[in-house]
Structures are given as structure tokens and as C-alpha cells.
Phi, psi and omega in degrees: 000125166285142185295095197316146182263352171320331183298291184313294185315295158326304186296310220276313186307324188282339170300284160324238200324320171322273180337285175312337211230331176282316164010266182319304197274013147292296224271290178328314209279323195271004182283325198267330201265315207116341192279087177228154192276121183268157154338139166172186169324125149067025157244177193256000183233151201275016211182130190300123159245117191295139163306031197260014200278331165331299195277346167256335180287329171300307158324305158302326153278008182236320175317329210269328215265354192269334171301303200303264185347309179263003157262000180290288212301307190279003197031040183236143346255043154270359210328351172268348170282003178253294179341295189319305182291350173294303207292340176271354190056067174259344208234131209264059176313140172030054135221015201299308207293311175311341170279320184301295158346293147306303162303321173282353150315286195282327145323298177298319155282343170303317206276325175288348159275316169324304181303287186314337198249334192295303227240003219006079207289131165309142195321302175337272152313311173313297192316327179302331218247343173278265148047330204241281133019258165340272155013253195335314206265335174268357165283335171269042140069021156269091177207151158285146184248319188056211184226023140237153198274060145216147197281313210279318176301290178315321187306305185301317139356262170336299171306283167001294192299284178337302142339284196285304156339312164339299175255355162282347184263331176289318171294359191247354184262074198238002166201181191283099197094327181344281187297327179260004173258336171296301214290358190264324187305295185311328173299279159016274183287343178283298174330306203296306141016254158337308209255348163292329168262015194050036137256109223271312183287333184268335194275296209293345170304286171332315177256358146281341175292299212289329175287303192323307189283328177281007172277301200269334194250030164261063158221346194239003166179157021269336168282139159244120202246043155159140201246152144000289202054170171335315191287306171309313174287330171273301170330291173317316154326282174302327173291322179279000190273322185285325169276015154274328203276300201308335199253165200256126176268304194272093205219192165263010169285292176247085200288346178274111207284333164310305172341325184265009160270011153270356160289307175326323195291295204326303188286337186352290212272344173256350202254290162358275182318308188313303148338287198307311188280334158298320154304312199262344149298336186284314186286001180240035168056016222251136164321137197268002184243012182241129181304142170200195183260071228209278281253172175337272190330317187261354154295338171270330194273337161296349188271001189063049174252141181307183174271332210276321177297286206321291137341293173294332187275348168289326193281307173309321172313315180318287197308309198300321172277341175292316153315310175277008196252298192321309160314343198286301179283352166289000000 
């Protein structure tokens, strides 16, 4: 039986509008808290923007998933979609703890960019609390297995990754839109992923994630009336790092041992950047977590590209290695 696709299409809508329409009262709320990014050293806007995109984008995947969750349970008023989702292995038996997990993830990196955008935290401690994170979710058995047969191999793994998507998305987010048209792009390409193998729950998590951020981002460009910040850039991060993880690349439909460099392709391009410029902090003696203009983005606008072009052609590079991450596994 083929996978209605209407399911997909409900996720990516209930993702958007959730998202979109929760915006203001995020944007108002982060106005009222104080939490807005001011003018300064290396920023491109003239005028304080609240930091609220996290938070609504977050909104967007836990709104859509706490309605699903309770017409699953209550069999109401949908019952033939419960059938469907039965019939699909969609109702997440003997996985409640790895869901639970995830989510307590991505809560727990919201809050540490929220504290960070808040408070400016030291490198130190963020890193202790994403570390920590990152932990939790691979103790609940969200780990690359790769193709060695160790828990204590995967477990670090897992972390490493997490880690590093993580702050790689957090470094990418330096202009308007930038960290959230990569992040629409990478779900995306992940959704296609999932759903090419008949994995029906990572595709629809993966393509309600891809509505939620395509929710935030005529707020965040080309003109931006609310930034990512810290709390937003570590959700997508994190968020993309675990569906990198969740879908089985190498399986016996896809028997080709390249396949599991397809999350790299998908990521390619914040993970790129993330490289280049810690290498070259390093070589310029310089601490790999204080920021400067070194990165994609402000190398094309120095090369004399606009900021709104500069952006879309990072996003096009995206597609394009994304596009091949996808080829890898057909």
C-alpha cells in the first residue's frame, strides 16, 4: 500500500501556520523580555530584533505533534486516519523513550540558546549543556551504528555529531535567512531520504520540521523582523543533526556502502563553513568560538554580492549537494 500523501502535505501545512501565525506573540514576548539582538560589532542590522524564531519554529513542530498525538490516542474525529497510520507502522510503539528524548533535546537546546542570547554564557558552559544534550539522546539509543559493532563507539559518535551539526548551524546563522533556508533545504532533503525508504515517522517528523522553518522565514527574509538567535540556531542544528541520524541510509533496498555519506552531502555546506573557519582561527592564533567575518556568506558579499544574493546562492550550493546526498541513496 502506498503512503497517502495527503499526511505529508497536513504535516508541511500544520508546520507553516503553526509557525507563522505563532511568530507575533513570540516576537511581541521576546520584546517585552528584553530578549532582542542590538546593534554592534559584525552585525548587519541597524535597529534591536527580537530573537524569536526559535520559539516559534519550535512551536511549529510541538503544536502539529501534540494535535496528531491526541486524535491518535483518542481516535477522534479522524478514525480512518487512524487506521491508515496503523496500517503504516506510524504509532510510535516501543519508542516513546527515544521520542521523549528528542524532544527533551530539543527543549534543552532552545533553552541553552535562549540563556546564551539572553546572558551571553561562556563558551565553556554552553558547550558543557549542549554535551549534555547530545548525551541524553544518545543514551536513549538515537546513535550512528556505522558499521562498527560498538555501543561505546556509537555512543561518542553520536555525540561528536551532534555536537558539531549543532554549532555548525549556530555559525551559519550571520545573515538573513541564511541558518533557516539551509535548515529548510537539509529537512527537505532528509524528508525525500525517509520517504524513498518507507520511513513514513522520520519522513513525517523531517517534513513537518521543513513547514515549521518555511513558517519563520518570511519573517526572517529578506527583510528581518526577528532572528533565529542562539535558541533557533541550536534547534535546527540539533534538530538536523538527529534526522540525519533516524533514517537507515544503508539497508538491504540500499545495499551501496556510499549511501551513508549522505547526510554529509545534505549538510555539506554549514559543515564546510564550520571547517574552514575553525581552521583558520586556528591559524590565526585566534579561539575557534569568537566570531568574525570570515565565513561563506561574508566572503561573497566581500567579493561584491549583495547580502539577500549571497545568501540564496549559499542556499543554491545547498540544493545542489543536497540533490547529490539524495542521488547517493536511489
Amino acid at each position: 500500500m502506498n503512503f497517502p500523501l495527503n499526511f505529508y502535505a497536513l504535516a508541511l501545512l500544520a508546520g507553516f501556520f503553526a509557525s507563522f501565525l505563532s511568530l507575533p506573540f513570540w516576537r511581541n514576548l521576546c520584546r517585552r523580555a528584553g530578549l532582542v539582538d542590538d546593534p554592534g560589532h559584525r552585525k548587519i542590522h541597524g535597529t534591536p530584533t527580537p530573537l524569536a524564531g526559535g520559539l516559534a519554529v519550535l512551536t511549529g513542530i510541538v503544536v502539529p505533534l501534540f494535535v496528531a498525538t491526541l486524535a491518535v490516542v483518542w481516535n477522534v474525529p479522524f478514525s480512518h486516519l487512524n487506521e491508515q497510520i496503523a496500517s503504516h507502522g506510524l504509532k510510535p510503539a516501543n519508542r516513546e523513550i527515544q521520542i521523549a528524548a528528542i524532544v527533551a533535546g530539543a527543549v534543552g537546546m532552545l533553552i541553552i540558546g535562549l540563556l546564551d542570547d539572553k546572558l551571553e554564557l561562556p563558551p565553556g558552559l554552553k558547550f558543557t549543556g549542549q554535551f549534555a544534550v547530545a548525551a541524553i539522546v544518545a543514551a536513549a539509543n538515537v546513535r550512528i551504528t556505522l558499521f562498527v559493532h560498538s555501543a561505546a563507539f556509537s555512543y561518542v559518535v553520536t555525540i561528536l555529531w551532534i555536537l558539531t551539526v549543532t554549532n555548525a548551524f549556530n555559525f551559519m546563522d550571520n545573515m538573513n535567512g541564511l541558518c533557516t533556508g539551509l535548515g529548510v533545504i537539509a529537512a527537505g532533503c532528509f524528508a525525500m531520504i525517509a520517504g524513498m525508504g518507507s520511513q513514513y515517522l522520520v519522513t513525517l517528523v523531517a517534513v513537518l520540521m521543513t513547514g515549521a522553518l518555511l513558517g519563520f522565514l518570511p519573517h526572517n527574509f529578506p527583510k528581518a523582523t526577528a532572528f533565529l538567535g542562539d535558541a533557533g540556531s541550536h534547534l535546527v542544528g540539533y534538530l538536523l543533526a538527529v534526522m540525519a541520524i533516524l533514517p537507515h541510509f544503508y539497508t538491504v533496498h540500499r545495499p551501496h556502502v556510499w549511501a551513508v555519506f549522505a547526510p554529509l552531502l545534505v549538510l555539506a555546506i554549514p559543515l564546510g563553513d564550520l571547517a574552514w573557519v575553525v581552521l583558520l582561527r586556528w591559524r590565526l592564533g585566534q579561539p575557534f568560538y569568537v566570531g568574525d567575518n570570515n565565513h561563506l556568506s561574508h566572503r561573497l558579499v566581500r567579493r561584491g554580492f549583495s547580502q539577500q544574493r549571497a545568501v540564496m546562492l549559499i542556499w543554491l550550493f545547498a540544493l545542489v549537494s543536497g540533490f547529490i546526498g539524495i542521488l547517493v541513496v536511489t
